[in-house]
N, C-alpha and C positions, 0 to 999 in steps of 0.2 A: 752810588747814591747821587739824584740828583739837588747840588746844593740850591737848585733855585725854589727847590718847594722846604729847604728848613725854615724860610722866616715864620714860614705857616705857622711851625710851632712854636717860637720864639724863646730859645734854647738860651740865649744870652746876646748880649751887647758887644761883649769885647772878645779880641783872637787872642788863643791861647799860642799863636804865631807871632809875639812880638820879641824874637832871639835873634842874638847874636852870637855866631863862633869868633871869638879870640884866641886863637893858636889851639890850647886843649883844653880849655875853659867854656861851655855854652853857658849864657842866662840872659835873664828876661830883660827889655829894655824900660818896661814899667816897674813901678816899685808898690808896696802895698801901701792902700788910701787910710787914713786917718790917723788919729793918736794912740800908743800904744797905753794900754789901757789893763783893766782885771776883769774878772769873770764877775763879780759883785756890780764895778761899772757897766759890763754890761746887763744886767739884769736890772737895773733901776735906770737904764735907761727904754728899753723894752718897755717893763711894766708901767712907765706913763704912759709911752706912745702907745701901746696896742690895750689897757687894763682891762677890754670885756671881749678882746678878740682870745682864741685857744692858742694857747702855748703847745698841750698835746692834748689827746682824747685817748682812751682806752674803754674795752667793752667791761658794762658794770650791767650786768641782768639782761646778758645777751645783745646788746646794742652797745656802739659807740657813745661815750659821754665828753664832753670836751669840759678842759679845764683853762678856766681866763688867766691871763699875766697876772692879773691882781691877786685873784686866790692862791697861787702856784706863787708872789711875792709872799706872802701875809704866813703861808705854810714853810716855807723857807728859811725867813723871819725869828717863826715859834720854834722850829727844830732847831737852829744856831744859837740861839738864848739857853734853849734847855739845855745843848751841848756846851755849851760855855758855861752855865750853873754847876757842868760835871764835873767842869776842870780841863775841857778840851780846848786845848789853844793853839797858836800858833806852831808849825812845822809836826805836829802830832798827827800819827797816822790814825786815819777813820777806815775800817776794813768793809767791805759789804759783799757779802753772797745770795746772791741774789739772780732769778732773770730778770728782764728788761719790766720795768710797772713804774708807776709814776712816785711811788715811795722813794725808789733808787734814784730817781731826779733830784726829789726834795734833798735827800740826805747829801748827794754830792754837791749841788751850790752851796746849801748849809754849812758842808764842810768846809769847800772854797775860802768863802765869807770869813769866814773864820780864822781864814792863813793855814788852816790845818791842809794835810797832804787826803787825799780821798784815793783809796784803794780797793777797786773793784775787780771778786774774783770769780769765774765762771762756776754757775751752778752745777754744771756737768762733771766738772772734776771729783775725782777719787778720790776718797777720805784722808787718804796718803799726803797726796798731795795738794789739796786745801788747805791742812795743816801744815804743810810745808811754809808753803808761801803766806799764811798768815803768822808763822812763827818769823821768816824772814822780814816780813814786810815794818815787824816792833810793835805794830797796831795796838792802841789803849783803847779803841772803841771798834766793839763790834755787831753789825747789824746785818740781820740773817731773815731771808724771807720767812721762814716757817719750822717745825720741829723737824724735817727733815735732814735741811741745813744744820742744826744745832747738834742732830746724831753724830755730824760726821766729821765736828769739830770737837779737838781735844783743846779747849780754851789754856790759851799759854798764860803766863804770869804778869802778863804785861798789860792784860787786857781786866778796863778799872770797869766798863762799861758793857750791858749787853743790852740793846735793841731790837724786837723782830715785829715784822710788817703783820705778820696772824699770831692770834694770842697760842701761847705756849704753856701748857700746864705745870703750874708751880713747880709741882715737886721735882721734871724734869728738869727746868732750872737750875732748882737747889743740887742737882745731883752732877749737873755739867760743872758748876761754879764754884766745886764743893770746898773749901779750904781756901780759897781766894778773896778778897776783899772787892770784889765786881757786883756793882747794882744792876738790876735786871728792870727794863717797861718795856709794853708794847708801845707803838710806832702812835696809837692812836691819846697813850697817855701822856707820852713824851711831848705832845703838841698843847696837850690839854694843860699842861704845866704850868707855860707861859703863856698862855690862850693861844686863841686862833683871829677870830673874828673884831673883836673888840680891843683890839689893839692900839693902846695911844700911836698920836703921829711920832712924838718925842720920838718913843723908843724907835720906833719903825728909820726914821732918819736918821739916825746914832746908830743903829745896826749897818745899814748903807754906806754911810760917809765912814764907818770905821775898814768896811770891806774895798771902798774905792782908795782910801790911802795905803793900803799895800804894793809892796814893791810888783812889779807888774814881771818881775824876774825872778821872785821867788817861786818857789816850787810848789803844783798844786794837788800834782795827778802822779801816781805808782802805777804805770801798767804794764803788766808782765809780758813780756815777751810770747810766742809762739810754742816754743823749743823746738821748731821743725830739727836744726840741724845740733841741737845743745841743749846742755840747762837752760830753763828758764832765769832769766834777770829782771831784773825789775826797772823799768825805765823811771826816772825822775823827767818831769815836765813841768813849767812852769805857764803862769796864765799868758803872758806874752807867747809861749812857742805855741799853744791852742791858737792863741786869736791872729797870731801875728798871718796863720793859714786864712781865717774867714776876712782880714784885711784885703790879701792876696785875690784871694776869690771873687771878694764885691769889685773888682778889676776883670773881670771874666764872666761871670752867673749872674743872670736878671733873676736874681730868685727875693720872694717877697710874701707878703701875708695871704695872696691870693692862692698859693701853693702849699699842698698835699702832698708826704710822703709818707710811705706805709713803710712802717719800721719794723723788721727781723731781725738785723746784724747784729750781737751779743755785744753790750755796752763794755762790755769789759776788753776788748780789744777795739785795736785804733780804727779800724776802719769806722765800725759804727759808732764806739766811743766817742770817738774824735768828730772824726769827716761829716760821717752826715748828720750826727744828732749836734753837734755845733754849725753844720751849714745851715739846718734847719731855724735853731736855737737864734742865730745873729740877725739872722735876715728876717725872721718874724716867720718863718713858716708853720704850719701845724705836724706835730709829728704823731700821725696815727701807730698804736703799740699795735702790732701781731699778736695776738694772742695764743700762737702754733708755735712764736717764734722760730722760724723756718725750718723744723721740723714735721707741719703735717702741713702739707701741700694743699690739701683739699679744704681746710679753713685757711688757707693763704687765699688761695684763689678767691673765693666767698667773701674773705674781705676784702679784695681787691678790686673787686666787682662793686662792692656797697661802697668806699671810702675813693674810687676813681682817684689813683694818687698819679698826681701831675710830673712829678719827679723821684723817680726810684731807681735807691742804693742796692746792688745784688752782687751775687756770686756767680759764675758758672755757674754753681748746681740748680740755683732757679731759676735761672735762663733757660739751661738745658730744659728743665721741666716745663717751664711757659710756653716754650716753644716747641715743645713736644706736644703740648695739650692743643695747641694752636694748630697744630698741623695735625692733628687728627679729631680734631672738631671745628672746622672753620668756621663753622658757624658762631664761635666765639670770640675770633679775629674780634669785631668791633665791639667788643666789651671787655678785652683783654689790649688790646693796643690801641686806646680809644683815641681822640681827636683832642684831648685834653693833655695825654700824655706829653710831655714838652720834651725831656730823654730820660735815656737810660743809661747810669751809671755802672761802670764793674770794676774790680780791681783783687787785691789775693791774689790771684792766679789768673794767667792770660783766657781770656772767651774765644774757644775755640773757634775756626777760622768757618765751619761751618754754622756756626750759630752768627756770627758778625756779617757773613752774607747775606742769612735770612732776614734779620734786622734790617739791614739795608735794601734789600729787594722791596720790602714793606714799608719803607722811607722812615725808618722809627730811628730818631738818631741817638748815636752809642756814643760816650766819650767813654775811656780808660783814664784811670794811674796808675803809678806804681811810685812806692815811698815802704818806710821801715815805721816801726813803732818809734823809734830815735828820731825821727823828722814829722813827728806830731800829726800824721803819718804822709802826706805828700808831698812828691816832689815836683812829678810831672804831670801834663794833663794832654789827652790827643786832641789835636781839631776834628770835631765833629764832621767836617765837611769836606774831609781830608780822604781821599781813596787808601785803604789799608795795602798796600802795596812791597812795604819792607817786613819782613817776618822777626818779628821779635821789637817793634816801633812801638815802643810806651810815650810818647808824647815829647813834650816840652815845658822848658824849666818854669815854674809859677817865679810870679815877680817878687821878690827878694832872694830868689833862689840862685845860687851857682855852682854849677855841673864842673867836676875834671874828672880826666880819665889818669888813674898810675898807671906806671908803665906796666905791669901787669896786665891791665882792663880793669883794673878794679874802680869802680864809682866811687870817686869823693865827694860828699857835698858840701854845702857851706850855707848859713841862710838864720835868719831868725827860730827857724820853724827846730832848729839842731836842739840835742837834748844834751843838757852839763852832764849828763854822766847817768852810769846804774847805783842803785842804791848801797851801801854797803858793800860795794865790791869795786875797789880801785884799780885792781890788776886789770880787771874784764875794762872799765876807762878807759885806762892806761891805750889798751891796745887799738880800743877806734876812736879816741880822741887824743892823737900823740902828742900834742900842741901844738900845733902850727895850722888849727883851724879849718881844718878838713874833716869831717865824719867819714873812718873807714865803710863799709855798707857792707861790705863782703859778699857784693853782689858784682858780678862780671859784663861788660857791658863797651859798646861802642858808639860812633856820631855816624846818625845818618846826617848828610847834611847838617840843619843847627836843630836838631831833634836827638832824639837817646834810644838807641836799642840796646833792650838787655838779653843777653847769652844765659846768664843766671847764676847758682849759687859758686863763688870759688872753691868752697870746701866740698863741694861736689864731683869736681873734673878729677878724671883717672883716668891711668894710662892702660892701655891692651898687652898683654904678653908680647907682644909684639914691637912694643914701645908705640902704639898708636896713640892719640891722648882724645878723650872723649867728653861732650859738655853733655849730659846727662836731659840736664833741663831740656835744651832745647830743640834735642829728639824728641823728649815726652813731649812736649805742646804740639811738636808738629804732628806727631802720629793721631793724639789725641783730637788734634783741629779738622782731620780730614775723613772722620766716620762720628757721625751722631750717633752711633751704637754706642761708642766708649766714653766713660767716665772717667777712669784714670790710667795714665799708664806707668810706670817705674822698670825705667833702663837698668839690668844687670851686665856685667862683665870685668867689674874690676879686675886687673890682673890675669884676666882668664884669655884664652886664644880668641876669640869670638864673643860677638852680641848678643844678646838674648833681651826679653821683654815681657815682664808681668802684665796682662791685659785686663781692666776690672772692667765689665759691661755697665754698660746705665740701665739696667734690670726696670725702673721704674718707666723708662721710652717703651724698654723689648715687651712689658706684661701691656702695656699702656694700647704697644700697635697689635700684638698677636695675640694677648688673650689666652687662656690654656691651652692653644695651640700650641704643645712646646716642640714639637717635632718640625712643623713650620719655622719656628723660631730657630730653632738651633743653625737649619740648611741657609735662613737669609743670614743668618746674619754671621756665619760660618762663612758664606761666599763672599759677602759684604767685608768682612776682616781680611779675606784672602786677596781682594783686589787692592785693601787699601797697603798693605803691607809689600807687595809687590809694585805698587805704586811708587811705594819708599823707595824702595831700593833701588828700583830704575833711577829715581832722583839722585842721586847719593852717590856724586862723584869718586870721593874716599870709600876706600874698600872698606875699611875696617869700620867703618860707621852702617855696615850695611845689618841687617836683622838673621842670624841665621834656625833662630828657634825662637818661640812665644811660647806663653802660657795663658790660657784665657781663663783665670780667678774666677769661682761661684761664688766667693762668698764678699759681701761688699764692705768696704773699707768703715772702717767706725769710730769714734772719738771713744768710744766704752776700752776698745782693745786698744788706744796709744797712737792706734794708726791715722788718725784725722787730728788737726789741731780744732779748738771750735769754730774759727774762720775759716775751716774747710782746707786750709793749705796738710799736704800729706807730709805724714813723720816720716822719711823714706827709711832710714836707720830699722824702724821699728817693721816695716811692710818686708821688709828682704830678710828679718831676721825670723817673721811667720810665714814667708813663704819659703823657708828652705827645702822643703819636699817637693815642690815644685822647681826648683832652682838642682836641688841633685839630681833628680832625672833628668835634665837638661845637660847640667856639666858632667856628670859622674855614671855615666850605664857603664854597665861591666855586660860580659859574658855571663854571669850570675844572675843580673837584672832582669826583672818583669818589663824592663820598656823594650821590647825585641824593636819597635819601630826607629828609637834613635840609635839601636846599634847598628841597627843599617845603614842610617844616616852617616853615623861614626865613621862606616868603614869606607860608604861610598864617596865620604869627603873629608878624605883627614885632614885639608886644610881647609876650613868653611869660609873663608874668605872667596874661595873660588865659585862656591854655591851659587851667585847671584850676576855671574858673570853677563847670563842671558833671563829672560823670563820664561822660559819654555818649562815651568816648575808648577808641581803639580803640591795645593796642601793636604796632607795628613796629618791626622790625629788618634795620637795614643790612648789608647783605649783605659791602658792600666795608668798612666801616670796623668794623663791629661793634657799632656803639651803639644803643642802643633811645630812641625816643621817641614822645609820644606824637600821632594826626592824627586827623582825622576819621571815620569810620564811613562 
């Protein structure tokens, strides 16, 4: 990338390069700017400065509608009064299920305001476990978009309140609520209570000044963890570990009221919860809702085209797709990577190394982080204008922030942005907050220089029969980073003689470039896998890190089956436990076996270490079980 045409886009003022290494300590030489402050002070600070500029917009009758700081005040306002008329007060959980709409806004300031704790839990979740984590969470009020949501909640005993965004037929109600003392309104009565519009100033300022004297350390936000690699937990955060980040940032990001960002990421976890609907929120930005929620691409796209967002938070997976689309319709280069676009953010999971190219070839600039839900969620940030040149370089420490490494590798942090603990669960504490003011991470990780490269999960790394010891993550990314065909990959071998590799296709690229050509499709991108895989292996000093059989998955990973968290990071635990037929063809042919192809494998390399010694290797593929491996020529 060349850095003399970023000012063009005017990405930001300050370097996220002002670190210093101290022995095994990195962190920033700047500190975060202003007072520490509450989510309340910031909103009555906003809604003077900006009262008739959009807070966000959302489509209402097929178009975008914006909503000013002052209506989005005054709404805010009427839901924290009527929740306080209920008896909701201070450090009480407020539960919401819900996708991303501007209701879900209202009720989490409201709740804020209030000192109450706001606990938002993804729509997508299984009836199971919605009620789980609203049982753990203690929640007295609960607010549900639609009769959907209310099906697939068993309302626990604790919950005095029930609010939903679309009206919900009484007797449904009465039937969820039935023997419990819980008053039921819609979202549109609960405003109407204490008005909307015609609101004295008294109250309006007495609501305000009661939300800005709270402790700025108190706890405001329950956000559940992932569970890639565990139970879910629930993190406790407080309004200072949210702002004390968009402090951090105004040191970093020229972002301002003039800036557009088109919102997908599921509020309920930290990246969009947090990062960008608070980067958005502080700096005055407008936050346009997705209405696909990044599930249907083809109204992402059409919005993104109508709403030209200046600055966008994404995932891999809609990079991969943009850029797929991009490359097979150039003609939408300048309406998909427009002149306005100032960068593009990623984070979750590393952007693979061929999509960060592409961006770069196209001068569209990319920053990364990477942070946990426990650091509100970031820790580090890349220079934009920094050549990606170390494999696994997630950036450097934001200002209040400080990096150690245990002796381990494991990532400690330290910083404002650090969460006092999980909710209800002191052992789980206990263990990454041991006292001495280090957050464990359980993330694996080294200094390049006074930057952070992370290797990945600890509770990941296993050893090879052999005693080889293996970092799982950061096979996957690399495999992953060096063929656009692939979407996911999930390293197997615990324990076992040899490597092996679940391979899931990006099926939405492969229909995208071939079309029902599938016979076409199958040969490119069969060859395409066989050179990048070979690739590998030439690379791959260590034998035992080398690949000696894949499987290339048809069926695509999913948050329905356990296997996708909804931030897109994979449950690996859950992908190896549904791909074990794929996984025993691989380890387990017999003589008995329908894979005749890996018993030849078997015999002609009983120690598959040795298979990859040269590339002179020819790939096949098993007809009966599916798996590819590598034999003779």
């Amino acid at each position: 990338m060349n850095a003399e045409e970023l000012p063009r886009r005017g990405w930001g003022e300050g370097q996220t390069r002002s670190t210093v290494r101290d022995g095994d300590v990195i962190y920033s030489t700047l500190e975060p700017v202003g007072p520490r402050e509450t989510v309340g002070s910031m909103l009555a600070r906003n809604a003077a400065a900006m009262a008739e500029r959009a807070v966000f917009s959302e489509k209402r009758g097929g178009r975008f509608v914006g909503v000013t700081w002052e209506d989005f005040l005054h709404d805010v306002v009427s839901l924290g009064q009527f929740l306080a008329s209920c008896g909701i007060g201070r450090k009480d959980r407020v539960a919401v299920v819900s996708r991303n709409r501007g209701e879900m806004l209202v009720a989490e300031f409201a709740s804020m305001c209030l000192g109450a704790v706001y606990v938002p839990i993804f729509p997508g979740y299984s009836a199971e476990q919605t009620r789980a984590l609203i049982d753990q969470s203690g929640a007295v009020a609960l607010l549900l978009s639609d009769r959907q949501q209310l099906d697939k909640v068993f309302v626990p005993p604790s919950v005095r309140l029930i609010v939903s965004f679309e009206p919900i037929a009484r007797a449904r109600v009465d039937e969820a609520i039935a023997g419990r003392e819980a008053e039921y309104f819609t979202f549109k009565a609960a405003l109407r209570r204490n008005g909307t519009g015609d609101q004295d100033d008294l109250r309006l300022k007495m609501f305000l000044w009661s939300a800005a004297r709270l402790d700025p350390d108190a706890p405001c936000l329950l956000l559940y963890t992932s569970g890639t690699t565990g139970p879910q937990k629930g993190v406790l955060l407080s309004h200072d570990n949210i702002l004390s980040q968009q402090r951090a940032l105004s040191q970093l990001w020229r972002i301002g009221p003039q800036d557009r960002l088109l919102s997908y990421l599921p509020w309920h976890h930290g990246f969009g919860g947090i990062f960008e609907k608070y980067t958005a929120l502080y700096q005055g930005a407008t936050l346009a809702l997705d209405d696909g929620v990044g599930e249907d691409f083809d109204l992402l796209l059409r919005n993104w085209k109508e709403i030209r967002p200046t600055v966008f938070f994404g995932t891999p997976k809609i990079y991969q797709q943009l850029v797929g689309h991009v490359r097979l319709h150039p003609e939408d280069e300048g309406r998909v990577f427009h002149e306005e676009l100032r960068f593009l953010f990623t984070s979750a999971t590393p952007l693979p190394a061929n999509l960060s190219d592409f961006l770069a070839s196209k001068r569209i600039p990319l920053i990364e982080g990477w942070g946990l839900t426990e650091t509100s969620p970031c820790c580090t940030l890349t220079n934009v204008d920094e050549p990606r040149t170390v494999r696994g370089m997630v950036g450097y420490p934001l200002p209040g922030v400080r990096i150690r490494l245990a002796e381990d590798g494991e990532i400690l942090v330290q910083g404002p942005n650090v969460t006092r603990g999980y909710h209800g669960d002191p052992e789980a504490t206990a263990k990454v907050l041991p006292g001495d003011g280090w957050l464990r991470t359980g993330d694996l990780g080294g200094f390049a220089g006074d930057g952070l490269r992370l290797v990945g999960r600890k509770d990941r790394v296993f050893e090879m029969a052999g005693g080889g010891r293996i970092f799982p993550t950061e096979i996957e990314n690399d495999l992953a980073g060096r063929n656009k065909y692939v979407r996911h990959v999930v390293v197997a071998g615990d324990g076992r003689s040899f490597l092996s590799a679940l391979i899931f296709p990006d099926f939405f690229l492969i229909e995208e470039e071939f079309g029902k050509d599938r016979e076409k499709a199958e040969s490119v991108v069969k060859e395409s896998l066989r050179r990048t895989v070979l690739e590998f292996n030439r690379e791959r000093v260590v034998e035992h890190e080398r690949l000696q059989a894949f499987a290339v998955v048809s069926k695509e990973l999913s948050i329905e089956d356990n296997e996708l968290t909804p931030s897109m990071k994979v449950r690996v635990r859950n992908v190896l436990r549904n791909a074990e037929e794929h996984l025993e063809a691989i380890y387990a042919p017999t003589e008995d076996s329908d894979c005749r192809l890996l018993q030849k494998v078997m015999r002609l390399a009983p120690d598959p270490r040795r298979c990859f010694v040269d590339s002179d290797k020819t790939l096949d593929q098993c007809h009966e079980c599916g798996s590819f491996v590598f034999g003779d020529r």
